[in-house]
C-alpha positions in Angstrom: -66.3 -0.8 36.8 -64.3 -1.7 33.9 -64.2 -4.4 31.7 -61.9 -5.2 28.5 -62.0 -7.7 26.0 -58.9 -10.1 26.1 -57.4 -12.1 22.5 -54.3 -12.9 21.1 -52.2 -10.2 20.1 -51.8 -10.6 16.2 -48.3 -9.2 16.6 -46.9 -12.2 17.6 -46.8 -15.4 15.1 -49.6 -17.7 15.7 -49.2 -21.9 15.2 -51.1 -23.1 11.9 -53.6 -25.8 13.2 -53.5 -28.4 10.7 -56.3 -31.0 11.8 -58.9 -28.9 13.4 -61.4 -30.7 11.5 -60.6 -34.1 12.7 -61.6 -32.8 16.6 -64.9 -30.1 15.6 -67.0 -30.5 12.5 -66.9 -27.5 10.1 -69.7 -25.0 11.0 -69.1 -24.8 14.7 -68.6 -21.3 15.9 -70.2 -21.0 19.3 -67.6 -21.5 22.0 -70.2 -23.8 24.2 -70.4 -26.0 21.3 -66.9 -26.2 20.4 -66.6 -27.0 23.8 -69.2 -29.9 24.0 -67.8 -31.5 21.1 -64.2 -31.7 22.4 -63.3 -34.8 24.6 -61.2 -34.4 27.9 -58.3 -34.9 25.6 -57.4 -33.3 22.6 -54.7 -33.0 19.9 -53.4 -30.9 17.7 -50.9 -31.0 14.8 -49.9 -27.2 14.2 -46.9 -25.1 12.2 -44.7 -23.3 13.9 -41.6 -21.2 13.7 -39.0 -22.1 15.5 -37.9 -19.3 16.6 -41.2 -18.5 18.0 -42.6 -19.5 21.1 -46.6 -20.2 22.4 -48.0 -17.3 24.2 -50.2 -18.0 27.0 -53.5 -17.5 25.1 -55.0 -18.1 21.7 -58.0 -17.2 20.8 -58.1 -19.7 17.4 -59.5 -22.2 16.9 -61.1 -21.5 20.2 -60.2 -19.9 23.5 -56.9 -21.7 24.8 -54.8 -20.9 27.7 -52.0 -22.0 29.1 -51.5 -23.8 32.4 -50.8 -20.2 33.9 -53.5 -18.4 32.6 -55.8 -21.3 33.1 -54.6 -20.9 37.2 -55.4 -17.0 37.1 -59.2 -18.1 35.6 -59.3 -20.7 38.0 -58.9 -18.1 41.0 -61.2 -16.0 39.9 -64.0 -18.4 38.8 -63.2 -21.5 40.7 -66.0 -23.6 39.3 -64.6 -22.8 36.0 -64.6 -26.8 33.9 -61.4 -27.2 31.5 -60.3 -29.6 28.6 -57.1 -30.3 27.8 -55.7 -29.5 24.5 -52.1 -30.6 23.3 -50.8 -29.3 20.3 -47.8 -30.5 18.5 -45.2 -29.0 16.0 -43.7 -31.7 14.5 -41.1 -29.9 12.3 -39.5 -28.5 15.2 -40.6 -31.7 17.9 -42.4 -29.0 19.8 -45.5 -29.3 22.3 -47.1 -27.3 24.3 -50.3 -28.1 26.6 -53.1 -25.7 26.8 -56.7 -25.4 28.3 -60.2 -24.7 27.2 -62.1 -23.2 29.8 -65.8 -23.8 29.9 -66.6 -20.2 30.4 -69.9 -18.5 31.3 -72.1 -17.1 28.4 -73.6 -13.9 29.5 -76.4 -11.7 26.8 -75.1 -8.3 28.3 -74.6 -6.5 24.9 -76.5 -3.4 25.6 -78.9 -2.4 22.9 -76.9 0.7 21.6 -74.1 -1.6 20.4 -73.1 -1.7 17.0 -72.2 -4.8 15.1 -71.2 -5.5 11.5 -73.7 -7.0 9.0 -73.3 -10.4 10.1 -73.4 -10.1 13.6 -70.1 -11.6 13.9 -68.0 -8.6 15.2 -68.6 -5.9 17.4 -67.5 -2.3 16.2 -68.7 -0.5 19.7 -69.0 -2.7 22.6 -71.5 -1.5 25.2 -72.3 -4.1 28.3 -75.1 -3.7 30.4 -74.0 -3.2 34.2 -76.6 -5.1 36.0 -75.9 -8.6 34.0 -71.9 -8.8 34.5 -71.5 -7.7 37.9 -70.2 -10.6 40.0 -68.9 -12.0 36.3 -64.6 -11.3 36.5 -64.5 -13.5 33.3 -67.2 -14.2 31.0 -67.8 -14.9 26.7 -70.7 -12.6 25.4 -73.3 -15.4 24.3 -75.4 -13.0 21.9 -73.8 -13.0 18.7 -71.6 -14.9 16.4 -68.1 -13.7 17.3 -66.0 -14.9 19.9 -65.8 -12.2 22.7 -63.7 -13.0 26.2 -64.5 -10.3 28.3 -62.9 -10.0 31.7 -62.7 -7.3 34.3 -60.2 -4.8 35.4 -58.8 -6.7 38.4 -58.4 -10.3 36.3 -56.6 -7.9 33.4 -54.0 -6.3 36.5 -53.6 -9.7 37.6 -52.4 -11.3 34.0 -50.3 -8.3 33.7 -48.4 -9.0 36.9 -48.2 -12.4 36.2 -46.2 -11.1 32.8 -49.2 -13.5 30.9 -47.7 -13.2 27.0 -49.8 -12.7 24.0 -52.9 -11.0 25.4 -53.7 -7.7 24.0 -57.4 -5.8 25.5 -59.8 -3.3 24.6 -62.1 -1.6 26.8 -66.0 -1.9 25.9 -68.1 0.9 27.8 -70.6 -0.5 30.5 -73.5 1.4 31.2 
């Protein structure tokens, strides 16, 4: 059993969201309540390079994925809820519609995990087998952070469908 974290890979230019504000009060950090706080409709003013184009996740201001990726969480976690999030280069008269999965928080950090001071990163990810089994995509609910966490099969499965933007890293389960 294998499991990897999945966000944006910071190799690839990322839009500059303008208003995030104007949607989510300052302070918000959890995903669920990011989540709550968005409406079934949502837009977004962001910078862009034209020459650059949207991956299929993002992982700022809060998980987004695109229509494709959204399908591949839907397959796997058909009960899976989604909001719609449009966001809109207006220099370059550029849009592109993502989703915001309502994903399942899960407190399967095991106890010999190490996080920074602030409990906002994780610098060794350990996951405790029992809670994620039966999980293919999950968020880990007990710290500050934002941590996607899916399984080996969902991570083959983006790869085939040649997802762009995703970079992983494995976290031991025990």
């Amino acid at each position: 059993m294998r499991y990897f974290r999945i966000y944006t890979d910071d190799r690839n230019p990322l839009p500059r969201i303008l208003n995030w504000n104007s949607l989510v009060k300052p302070g918000r950090r959890a995903e669920q309540s990011i989540y709550e706080a968005l409406g079934r409709n949502n837009y977004l003013k962001v910078e862009l390079n034209r020459e650059c184009q949207f991956m299929d996740i993002l992982c700022y201001p809060c998980f987004l994925a695109s229509k494709d990726m959204a399908d591949l969480i839907r397959l796997y976690c058909p009960n899976t809820r989604f909001k719609n999030m449009f966001l809109y280069d207006e220099a370059n008269q550029r849009t592109a519609h993502y989703l915001v999965p309502q994903l399942e928080e899960i407190d399967c950090l095991h106890e010999r995990s190490e996080l920074s001071r602030d409990k906002s990163e994780i610098t060794r990810g350990i996951l405790v087998k029992e809670r994620i089994e039966g999980h293919p995509i999950f968020r880990i609910g007990q710290i500050e952070g934002r941590y996607t966490i899916a399984n080996l099969e969902f991570i083959e499965s983006a790869y085939r469908r040649e997802v762009r933007g995703m970079k992983i890293e494995e976290f031991t389960v025990q």
